[in-house]
C-alpha positions as CSV (number, residue, x, y, z in Angstrom):
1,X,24.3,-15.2,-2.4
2,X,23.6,-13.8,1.0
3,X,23.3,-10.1,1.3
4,X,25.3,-9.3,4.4
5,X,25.4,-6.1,5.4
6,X,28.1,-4.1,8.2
7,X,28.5,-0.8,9.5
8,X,31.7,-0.5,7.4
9,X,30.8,-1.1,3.8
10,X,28.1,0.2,1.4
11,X,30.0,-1.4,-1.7
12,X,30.8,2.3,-3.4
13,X,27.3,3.6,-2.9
14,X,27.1,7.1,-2.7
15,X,25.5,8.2,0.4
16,X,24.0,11.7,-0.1
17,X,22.4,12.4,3.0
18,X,20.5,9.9,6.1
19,X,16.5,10.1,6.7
20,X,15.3,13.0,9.0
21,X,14.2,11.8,12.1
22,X,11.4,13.6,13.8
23,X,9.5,13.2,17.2
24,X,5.9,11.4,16.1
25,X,4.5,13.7,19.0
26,X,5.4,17.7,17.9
27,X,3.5,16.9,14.5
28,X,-0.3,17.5,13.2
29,X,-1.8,15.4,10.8
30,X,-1.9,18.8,8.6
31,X,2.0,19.6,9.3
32,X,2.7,15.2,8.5
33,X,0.4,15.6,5.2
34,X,1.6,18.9,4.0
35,X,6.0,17.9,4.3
36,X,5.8,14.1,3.6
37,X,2.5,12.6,2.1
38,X,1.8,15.7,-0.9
39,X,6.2,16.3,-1.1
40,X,6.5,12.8,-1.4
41,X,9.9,12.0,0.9
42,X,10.6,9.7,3.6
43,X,10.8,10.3,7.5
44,X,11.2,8.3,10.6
45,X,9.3,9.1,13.4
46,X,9.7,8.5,16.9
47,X,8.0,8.9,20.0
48,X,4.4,6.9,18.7
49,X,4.4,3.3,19.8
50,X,5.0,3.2,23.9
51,X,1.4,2.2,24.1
52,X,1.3,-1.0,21.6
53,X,0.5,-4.4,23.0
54,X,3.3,-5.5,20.6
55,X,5.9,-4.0,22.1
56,X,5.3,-5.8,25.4
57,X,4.2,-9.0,24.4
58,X,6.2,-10.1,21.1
59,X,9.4,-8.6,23.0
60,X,11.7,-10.2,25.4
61,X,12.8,-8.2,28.4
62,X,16.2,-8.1,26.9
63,X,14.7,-6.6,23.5
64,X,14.5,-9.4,21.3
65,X,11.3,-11.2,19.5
66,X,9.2,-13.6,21.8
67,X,9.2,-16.4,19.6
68,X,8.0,-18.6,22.5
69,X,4.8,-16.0,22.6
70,X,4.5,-16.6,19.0
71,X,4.5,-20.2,19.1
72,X,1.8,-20.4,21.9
73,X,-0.5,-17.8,20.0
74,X,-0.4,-18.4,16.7
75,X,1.5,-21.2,15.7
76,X,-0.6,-23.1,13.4
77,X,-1.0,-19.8,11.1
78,X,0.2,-20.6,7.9
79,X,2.7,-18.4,6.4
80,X,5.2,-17.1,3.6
81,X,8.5,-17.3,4.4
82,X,11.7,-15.8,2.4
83,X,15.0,-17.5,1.8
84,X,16.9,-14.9,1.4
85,X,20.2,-16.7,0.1
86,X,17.9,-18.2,-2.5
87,X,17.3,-15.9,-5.9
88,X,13.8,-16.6,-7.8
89,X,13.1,-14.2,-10.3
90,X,13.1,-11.0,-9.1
91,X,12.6,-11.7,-6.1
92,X,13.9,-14.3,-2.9
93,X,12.2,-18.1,-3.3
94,X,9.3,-18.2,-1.2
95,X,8.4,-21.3,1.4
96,X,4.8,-21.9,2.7
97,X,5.1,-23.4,6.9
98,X,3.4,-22.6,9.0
99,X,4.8,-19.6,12.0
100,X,5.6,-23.2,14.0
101,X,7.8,-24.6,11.5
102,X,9.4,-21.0,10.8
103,X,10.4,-20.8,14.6
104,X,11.6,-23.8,15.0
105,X,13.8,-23.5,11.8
106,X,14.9,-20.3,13.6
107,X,15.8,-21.6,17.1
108,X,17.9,-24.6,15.5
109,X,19.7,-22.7,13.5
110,X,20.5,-19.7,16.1
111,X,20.0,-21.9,19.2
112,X,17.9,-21.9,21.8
113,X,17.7,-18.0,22.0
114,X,17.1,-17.7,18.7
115,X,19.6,-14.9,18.6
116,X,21.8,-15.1,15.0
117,X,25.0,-15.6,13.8
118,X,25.7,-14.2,10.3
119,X,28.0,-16.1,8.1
120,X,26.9,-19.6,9.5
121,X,26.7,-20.8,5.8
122,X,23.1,-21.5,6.9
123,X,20.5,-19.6,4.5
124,X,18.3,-17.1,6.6
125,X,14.4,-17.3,7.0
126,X,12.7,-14.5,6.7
127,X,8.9,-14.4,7.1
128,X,7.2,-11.9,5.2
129,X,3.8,-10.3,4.2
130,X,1.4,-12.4,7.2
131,X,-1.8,-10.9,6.7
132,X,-1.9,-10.8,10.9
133,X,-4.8,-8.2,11.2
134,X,-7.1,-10.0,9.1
135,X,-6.1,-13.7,10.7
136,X,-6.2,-12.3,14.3
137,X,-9.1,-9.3,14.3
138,X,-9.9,-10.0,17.6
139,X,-6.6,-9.5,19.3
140,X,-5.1,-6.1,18.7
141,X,-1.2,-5.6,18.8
142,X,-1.0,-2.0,17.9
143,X,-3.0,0.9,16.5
144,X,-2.5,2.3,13.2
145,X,-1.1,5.7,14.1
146,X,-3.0,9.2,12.7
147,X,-0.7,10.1,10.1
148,X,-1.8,6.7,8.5
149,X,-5.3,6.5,9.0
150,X,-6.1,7.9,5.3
151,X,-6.1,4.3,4.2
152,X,-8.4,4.0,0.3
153,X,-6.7,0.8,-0.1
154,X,-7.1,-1.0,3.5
155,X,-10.8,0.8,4.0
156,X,-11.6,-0.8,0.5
157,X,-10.4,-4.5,0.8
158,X,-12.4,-4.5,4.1
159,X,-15.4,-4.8,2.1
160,X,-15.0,-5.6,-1.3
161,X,-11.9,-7.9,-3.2
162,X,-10.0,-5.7,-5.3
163,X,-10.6,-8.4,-8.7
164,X,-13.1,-10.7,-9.0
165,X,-11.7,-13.2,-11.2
166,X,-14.6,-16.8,-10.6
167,X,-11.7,-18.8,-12.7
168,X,-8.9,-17.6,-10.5
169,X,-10.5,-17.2,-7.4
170,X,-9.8,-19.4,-4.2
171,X,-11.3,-19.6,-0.9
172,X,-8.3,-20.7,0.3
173,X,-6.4,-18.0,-0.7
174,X,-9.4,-14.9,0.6
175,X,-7.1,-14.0,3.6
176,X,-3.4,-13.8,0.9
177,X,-5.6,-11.2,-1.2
178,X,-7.6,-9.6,1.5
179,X,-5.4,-6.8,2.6
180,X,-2.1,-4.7,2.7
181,X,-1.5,-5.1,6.6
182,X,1.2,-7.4,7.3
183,X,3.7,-8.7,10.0
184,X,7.3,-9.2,9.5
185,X,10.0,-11.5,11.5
186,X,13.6,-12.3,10.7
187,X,17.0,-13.4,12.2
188,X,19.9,-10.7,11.3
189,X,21.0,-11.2,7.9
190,X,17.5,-11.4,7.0
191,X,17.1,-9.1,4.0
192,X,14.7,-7.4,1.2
193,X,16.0,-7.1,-2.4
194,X,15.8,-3.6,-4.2
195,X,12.1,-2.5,-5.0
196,X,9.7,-0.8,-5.2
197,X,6.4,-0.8,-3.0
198,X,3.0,-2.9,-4.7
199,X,1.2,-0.5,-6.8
200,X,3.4,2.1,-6.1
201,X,1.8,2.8,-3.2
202,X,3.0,4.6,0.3
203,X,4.3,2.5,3.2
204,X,5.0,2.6,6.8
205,X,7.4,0.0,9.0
206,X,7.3,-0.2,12.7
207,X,10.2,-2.0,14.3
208,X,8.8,-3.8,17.3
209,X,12.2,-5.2,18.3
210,X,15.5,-5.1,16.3
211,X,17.1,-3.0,14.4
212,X,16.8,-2.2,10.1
213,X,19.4,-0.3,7.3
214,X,17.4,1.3,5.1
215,X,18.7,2.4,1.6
216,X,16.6,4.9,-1.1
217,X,16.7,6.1,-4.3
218,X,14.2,8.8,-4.9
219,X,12.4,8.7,-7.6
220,X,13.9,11.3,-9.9
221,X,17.0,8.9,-9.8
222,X,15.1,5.1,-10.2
223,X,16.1,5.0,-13.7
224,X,20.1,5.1,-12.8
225,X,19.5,1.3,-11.2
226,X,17.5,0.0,-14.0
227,X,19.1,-2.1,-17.0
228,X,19.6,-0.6,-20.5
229,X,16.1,-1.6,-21.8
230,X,14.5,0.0,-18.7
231,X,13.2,-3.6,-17.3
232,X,14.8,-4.8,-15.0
233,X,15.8,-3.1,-11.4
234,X,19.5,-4.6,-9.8
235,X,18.7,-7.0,-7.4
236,X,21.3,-6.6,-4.8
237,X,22.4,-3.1,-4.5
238,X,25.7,-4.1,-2.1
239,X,26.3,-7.2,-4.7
240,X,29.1,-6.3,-7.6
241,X,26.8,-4.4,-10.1
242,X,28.0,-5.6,-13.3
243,X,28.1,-2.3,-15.2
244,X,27.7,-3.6,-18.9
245,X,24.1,-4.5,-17.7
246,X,23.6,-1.5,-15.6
247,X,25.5,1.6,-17.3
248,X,24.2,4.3,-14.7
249,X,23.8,2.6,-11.6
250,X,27.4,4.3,-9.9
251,X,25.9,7.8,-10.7
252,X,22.9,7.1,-7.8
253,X,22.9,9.5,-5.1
254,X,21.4,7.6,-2.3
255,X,19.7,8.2,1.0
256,X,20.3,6.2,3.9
257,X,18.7,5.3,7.4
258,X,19.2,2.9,10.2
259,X,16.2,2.4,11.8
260,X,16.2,1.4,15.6
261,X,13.6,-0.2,17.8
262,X,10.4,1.5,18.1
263,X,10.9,4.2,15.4
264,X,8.5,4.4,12.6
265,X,9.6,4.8,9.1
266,X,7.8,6.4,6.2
267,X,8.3,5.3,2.5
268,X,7.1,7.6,-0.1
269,X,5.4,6.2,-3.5
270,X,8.4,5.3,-6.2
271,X,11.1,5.1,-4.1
272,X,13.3,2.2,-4.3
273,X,14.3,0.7,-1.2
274,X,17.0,-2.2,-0.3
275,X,16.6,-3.3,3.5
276,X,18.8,-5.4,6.2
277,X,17.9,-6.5,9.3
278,X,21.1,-5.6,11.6
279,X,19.4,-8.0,14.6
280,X,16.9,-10.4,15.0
281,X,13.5,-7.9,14.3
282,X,10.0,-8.1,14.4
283,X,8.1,-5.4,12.2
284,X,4.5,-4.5,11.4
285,X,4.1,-2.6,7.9
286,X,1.4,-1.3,5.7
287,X,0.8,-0.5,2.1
288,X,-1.5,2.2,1.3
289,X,-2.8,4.9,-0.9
290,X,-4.9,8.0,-0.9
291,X,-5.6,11.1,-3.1
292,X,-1.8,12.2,-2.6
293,X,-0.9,9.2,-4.1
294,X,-3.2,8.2,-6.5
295,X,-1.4,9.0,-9.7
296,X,0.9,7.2,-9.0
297,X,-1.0,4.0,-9.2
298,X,-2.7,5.0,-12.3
299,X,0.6,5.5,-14.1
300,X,2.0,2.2,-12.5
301,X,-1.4,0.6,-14.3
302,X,-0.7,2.5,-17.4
303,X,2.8,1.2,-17.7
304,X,2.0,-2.5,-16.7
305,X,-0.7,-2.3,-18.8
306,X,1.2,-1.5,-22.1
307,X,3.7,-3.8,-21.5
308,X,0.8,-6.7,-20.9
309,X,0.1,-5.4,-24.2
310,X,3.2,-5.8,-25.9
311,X,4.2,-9.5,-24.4
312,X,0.9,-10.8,-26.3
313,X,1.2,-8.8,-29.5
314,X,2.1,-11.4,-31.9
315,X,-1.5,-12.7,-31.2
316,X,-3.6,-9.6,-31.2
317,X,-4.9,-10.1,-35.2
318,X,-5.8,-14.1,-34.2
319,X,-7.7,-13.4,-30.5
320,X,-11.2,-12.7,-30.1
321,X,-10.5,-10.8,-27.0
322,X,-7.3,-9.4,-27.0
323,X,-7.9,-6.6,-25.0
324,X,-9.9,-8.7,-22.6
325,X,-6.9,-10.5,-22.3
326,X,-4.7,-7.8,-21.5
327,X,-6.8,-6.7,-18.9
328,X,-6.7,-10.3,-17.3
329,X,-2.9,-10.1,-17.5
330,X,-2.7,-7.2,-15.9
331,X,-5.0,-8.0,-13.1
332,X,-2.8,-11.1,-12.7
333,X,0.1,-9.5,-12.4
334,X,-0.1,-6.2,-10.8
335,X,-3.3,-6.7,-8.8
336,X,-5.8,-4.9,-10.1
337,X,-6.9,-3.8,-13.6
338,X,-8.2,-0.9,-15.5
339,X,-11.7,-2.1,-14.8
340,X,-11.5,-2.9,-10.9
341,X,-9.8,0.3,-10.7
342,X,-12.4,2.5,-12.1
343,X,-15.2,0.3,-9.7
344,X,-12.5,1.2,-6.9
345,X,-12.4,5.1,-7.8
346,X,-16.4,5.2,-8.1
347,X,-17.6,3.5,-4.4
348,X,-14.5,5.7,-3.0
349,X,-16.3,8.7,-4.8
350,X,-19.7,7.6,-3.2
351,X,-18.7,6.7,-0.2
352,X,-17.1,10.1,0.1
353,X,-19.7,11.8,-1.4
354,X,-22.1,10.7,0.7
355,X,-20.1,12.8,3.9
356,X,-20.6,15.3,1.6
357,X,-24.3,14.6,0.7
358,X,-25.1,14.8,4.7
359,X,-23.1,18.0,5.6
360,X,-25.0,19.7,2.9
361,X,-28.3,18.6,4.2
362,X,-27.1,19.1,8.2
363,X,-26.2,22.9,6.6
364,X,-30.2,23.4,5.2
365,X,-27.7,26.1,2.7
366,X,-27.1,25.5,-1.1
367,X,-23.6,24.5,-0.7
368,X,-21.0,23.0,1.8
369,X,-19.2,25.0,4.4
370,X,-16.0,25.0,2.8
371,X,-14.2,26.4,5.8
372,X,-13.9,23.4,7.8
373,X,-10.8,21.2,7.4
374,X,-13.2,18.0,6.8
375,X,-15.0,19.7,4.1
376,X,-12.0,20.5,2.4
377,X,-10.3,17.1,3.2
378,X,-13.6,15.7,1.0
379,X,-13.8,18.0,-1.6
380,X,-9.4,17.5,-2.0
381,X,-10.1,13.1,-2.2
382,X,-13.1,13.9,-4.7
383,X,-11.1,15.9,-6.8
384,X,-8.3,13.3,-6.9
385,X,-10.2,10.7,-8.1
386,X,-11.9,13.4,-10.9
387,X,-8.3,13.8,-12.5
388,X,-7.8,10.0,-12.4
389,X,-10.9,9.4,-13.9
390,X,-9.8,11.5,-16.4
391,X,-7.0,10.1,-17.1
392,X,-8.3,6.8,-17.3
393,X,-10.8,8.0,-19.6
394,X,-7.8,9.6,-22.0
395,X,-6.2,6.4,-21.9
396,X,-8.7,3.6,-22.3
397,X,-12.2,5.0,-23.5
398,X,-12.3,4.3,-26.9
399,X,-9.9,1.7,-27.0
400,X,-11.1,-1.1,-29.6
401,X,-12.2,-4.3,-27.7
402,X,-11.8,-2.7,-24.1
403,X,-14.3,-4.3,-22.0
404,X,-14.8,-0.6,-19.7
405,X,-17.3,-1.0,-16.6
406,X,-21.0,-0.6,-16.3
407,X,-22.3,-0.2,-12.6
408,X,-25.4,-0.4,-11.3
409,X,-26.3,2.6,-8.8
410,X,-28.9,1.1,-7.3
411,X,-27.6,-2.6,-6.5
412,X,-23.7,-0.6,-5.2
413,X,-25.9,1.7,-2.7
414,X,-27.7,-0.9,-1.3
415,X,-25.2,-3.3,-0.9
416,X,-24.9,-3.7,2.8
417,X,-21.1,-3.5,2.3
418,X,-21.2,-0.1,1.2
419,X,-23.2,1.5,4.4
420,X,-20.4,-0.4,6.4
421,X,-17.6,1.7,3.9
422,X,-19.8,4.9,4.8
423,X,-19.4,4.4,8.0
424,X,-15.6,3.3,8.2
425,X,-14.5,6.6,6.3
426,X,-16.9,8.8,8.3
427,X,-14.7,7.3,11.3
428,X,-12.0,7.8,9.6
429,X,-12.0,11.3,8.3
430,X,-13.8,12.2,11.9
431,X,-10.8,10.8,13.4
432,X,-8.2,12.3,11.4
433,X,-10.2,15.8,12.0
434,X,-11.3,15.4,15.4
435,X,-14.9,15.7,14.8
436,X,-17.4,13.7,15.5
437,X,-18.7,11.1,13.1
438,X,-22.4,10.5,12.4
439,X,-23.8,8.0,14.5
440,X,-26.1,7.1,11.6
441,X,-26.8,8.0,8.0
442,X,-30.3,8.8,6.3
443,X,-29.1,5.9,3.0
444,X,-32.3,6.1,1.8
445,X,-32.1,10.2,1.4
446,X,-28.8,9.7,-0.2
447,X,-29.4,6.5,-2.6
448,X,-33.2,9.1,-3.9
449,X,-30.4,11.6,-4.3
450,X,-28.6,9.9,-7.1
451,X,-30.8,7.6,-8.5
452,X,-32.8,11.0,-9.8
453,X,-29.4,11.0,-11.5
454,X,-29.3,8.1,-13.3
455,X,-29.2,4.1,-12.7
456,X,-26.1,3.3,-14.3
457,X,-22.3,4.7,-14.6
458,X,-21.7,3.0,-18.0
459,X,-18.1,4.7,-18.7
460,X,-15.5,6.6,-17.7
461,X,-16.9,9.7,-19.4
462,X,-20.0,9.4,-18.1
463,X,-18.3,9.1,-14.7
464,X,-17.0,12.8,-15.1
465,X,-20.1,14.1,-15.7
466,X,-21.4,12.1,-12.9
467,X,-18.9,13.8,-10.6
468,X,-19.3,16.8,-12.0
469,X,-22.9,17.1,-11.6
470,X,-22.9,16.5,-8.0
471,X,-19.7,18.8,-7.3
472,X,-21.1,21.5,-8.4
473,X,-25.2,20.5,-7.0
474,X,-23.6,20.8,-3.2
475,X,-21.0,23.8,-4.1
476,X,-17.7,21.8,-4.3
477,X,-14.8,23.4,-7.2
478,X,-12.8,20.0,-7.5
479,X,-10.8,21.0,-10.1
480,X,-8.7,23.7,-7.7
481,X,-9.1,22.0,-4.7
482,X,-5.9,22.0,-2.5
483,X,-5.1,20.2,1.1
C-alpha cells in the first residue's frame, strides 16, 4: 500500500508540538553540542548550505532535481532503489539499477520533467543509501557542516572496515559497507517506513531540492508503537493501526516537521521517525556517532545481542561455538559485534590519546592544560569510551565461550592507517576548536610511550587499566569529565 501523505490528515496522530527551527548561523558548536547532541532532541537548521555545489548543480532553475545532470555524471553508478508501495519485511523491497535506469523509470512514469503525480496507481522509486562520497571523492557537492564534524563512525570506516568477516566478505560489495554518507532522490509520494536510525546512531538530512514531513516519537514514548511482545515497530504510522497488535500506539504524543528546501534537520539517537517526500527531493544524509552518543550503541549491541542469543538457544548444549556464533549473528545483522566494537573503542582511544600524548609533551609540565576547550573536548571522548568499556566488560568478560579481543600494540600503531586516523581527528577536533592542527606527529615518541606499557590489550578489563594508566600519567580525571 502506498503511504500518501496530505496537508489535511495525520490519520488520528497526536501532534504535540512541530520541530524548532533555528538559524544554522547565530549558533556555536558549544551552544549546538550543549541543547541538541548531549539533550538529545531534534532541530532544523537554516541558513548553512548557500555555498554547496549541490544546490546549484543537482537543482533546476525552477527548484527541482537535475536528473539530466545526474544522468550525464554518474549514470552508470549502481544503486539501491526502494519501492515504496512494495512491503518486504520490515522494510520497502529493495531493487539494484543502476542511477540511469532509476531516472529513466522516473521520467516515464512523471513525464518528461520528471515532476510526479500521486495516485497514478504506478509504485514510486525511491533511491536510497548511495554511498556518493565514497564513489565520487574527487568531486565535492557539499561540506559537512561544523555541528557534524564529530564523526567516530565516518572518521573510522575511512580507514578500517567495521567487521572483518574472510567468509562474508566481498570486494564487490567494499563501497555498500564502507561508510554512513549517503545521497537520497525520490518523486513525491516517495516515503520511509517508521524506524529508527542504524545503530542507533545520530543523523542529519539536507534537502537539496524538494520538500519532506517529518514525524517523531521521542524516545521515552518508542515503546507506545511497538507490538505486545516488544518486537516489532508499526510499519506505516498513517496506515489503520490495528490495535489488537498494537495496544498503545493511540496514546503517542508526536512531534512533527515539514522540512523545506535547503533546511537541515537533526535526528537525535532513538527517535523513531516516519518520512514523506511532499515533492520531487534530492537529499544528502549522514549517520554518526560520538561520545554523546555512544551508549546508545552499546545498549543497541546489548539488546541485539541477547536476542541473537535467544533465536539459537535450542542449540547452545549441541554447538561447539555457540557464543562464537552469536557474535557472527550479531555482526550480520546489526553491523558490528561485541568484538569489532571493542577494536573500534580502543584505536578511537589511541587515536585520541595520542592528541593528548602531544599536548602534554608541547606543555614540557606533568599534566595537560585542562583549560582549553580541545583539552577538555579529549579528555570528555576518552572518558566516553572508559564507561563503555566498562560496560562492555560487565556484560561480556567472563562470559563462557566468548571469543573477547586481543590486540597487538605494536602492529595497530604502526599500521599506516592509523597515522592517517591521527591525523583526520587532529583536523577534526582543530576544526571544530579553531586551532591549529599539527602539521606532523613525533609516532615514534608516541608508539615508545605505550609499548613501555605493554604489547597487548588482551581484554576488556585490561583495557580499563590501560586507559586508566595513561589518564592519570598526563593529568586527565575521565571519570568527571563534562563538555
Amino acid at each position: 500500500m502506498e503511504a500518501f501523505w496530505c496537508e489535511e490528515s495525520t490519520m488520528g496522530l497526536q501532534i504535540g508540538g512541530e520541530i524548532e527551527k533555528v538559524d544554522g548561523n547565530q549558533l556555536s558548536y558549544n551552544e549546538f553540542a550543549e541543547k541538541y547532541l548531549a539533550k538529545n532532541f531534534p532541530v532544523v537548521l537554516t541558513g548553512l548550505m548557500d555555498d554547496w555545489i549541490a544546490c546549484k548543480n543537482w537543482v533546476t532553475e525552477d527548484g527541482r532535481p537535475n536528473l539530466k545532470f545526474f544522468s550525464t555524471h554518474f549514470a552508470e553508478s549502481t544503486v539501491q532503489v526502494a519501492d515504496c508501495g512494495t512491503r518486504e519485511f520490515t522494510d520497502q523491497k529493495r531493487i539494484e539499477m543502476t542511477v540511469a535506469q532509476f531516472i529513466d523509470q522516473w521520467v516515464n512514469q512523471n513525464g518528461a520533467g520528471g515532476s510526479s503525480t500521486v495516485g497514478s496507481g504506478q509504485s514510486v522509486l525511491y533511491l536510497k543509501d548511495w554511498h556518493f562520497v565514497k564513489e565520487y571523492p574527487d568531486y565535492v557537492p557539499y561540506k559537512t557542516l561544523l555541528f557534524f564534524c564529530d564523526d567516530w563512525l565516518n572518521l573510522y570506516l575511512d580507514h578500517y572496515r567495521m567487521h572483518n568477516d574472510p567468509d562474508t566478505y566481498r570486494e564487490s560489495n567494499e563501497i555498500s559497507c564502507s561508510d554512513y554518507r549517503f545521497v537520497y532522490m525520490g518523486a513525491k509520494g516517495s516515503w520511509t517506513p517508521f524506524h529508527a536510525d542504524v545503530f542507533r546512531s545520530y543523523s542529519w538530512s539536507a534537502n537539496v531540492c524538494g520538500r519532506k514531513k517529518w514525524f517523531f516519537l521521542s524516545p521515552s514514548q518508542s515503546h507506545l508503537a511497538f507490538d505486545r511482545n516488544l518486537k516489532n515497530t508499526v510499519y506505516n504510522i498513517l496506515d489503520e493501526v490495528d490495535e489488537e497488535k498494537y495496544p498503545e500506539f493511540k496514546k503517542g504524543v508526536w512531534l512533527a516537521c515539514t522540512q523545506e528546501q535547503d533546511e537541515i534537520i537533526f535526528v537525535p539517537s532513538g527517535w523513531y521517525h516516519q518520512v514523506h517526500n511532499l515533492e520531487d527531493t534530492i537529499s544528502i544524509n549522514h549517520n554518526w556517532f560520538n561520545g554523546h552518543n555512544l551508549s546508545w550503541v552499546f545498549d543497541l549491541l546489548l539488546r541485539d545481542y541477547k536476542e541473537a542469543q535467544e533465536y539459537i538457544e535450542d542449540i547452545r548444549d549441541i554447538s561447539d561455538d555457540f557464543e562464537g556464533l552469536c557474535q557472527r549473528n550479531l555482526a550480520a545483522n546489526t553491523g558490528m559485534n561485541f568484538v569489532d566494537f571493542s577494536i573500534f573503542l580502543l584505536r578511537l582511544f589511541l587515536a585520541n590519546l595520542t592528541q593528548v600524548f602531544h599536548r602534554y609533551t608541547d606543555s614540557k609540565t606533568s599534566s595537560v592544560s585542562s583549560s582549553s576547550q580541545l583539552t577538555q573536548h579529549f579528555t570528555f571522548n576518552l572518558s566516553a569510551i572508559r564507561r563503555i568499556v566498562v560496560k562492555v566488560e560487565e556484560s561480556m568478560d567472563g562470559l563462557a565461550g566468548y571469543p573477547g579481543f586481543s590486540i597487538n600494540l605494536k602492529d595497530t600503531l604502526e599500521d599506516p592507517e592509523f597515522l592517517k586516523l591521527c591525523i583526520d581527528v587532529g583536523k577534526t577536533y582543530g576544526m571544530i576548536h579553531d586551532q591549529p592542527s599539527r602539521s606532523s606527529y613525533e609516532h615514534e615518541a608516541f608508539i615508545d610511550e605505550i609499548l613501555d606499557y605493554g604489547s597487548h590489550i588482551v581484554s576488556t578489563k585490561v583495557f580499563v587499566k590501560f586507559i586508566d594508566f595513561f589518564c592519570h600519567k598526563f593529568g586527565l580525571i575521565v571519570q568527571k569529565a563534562e563538555f
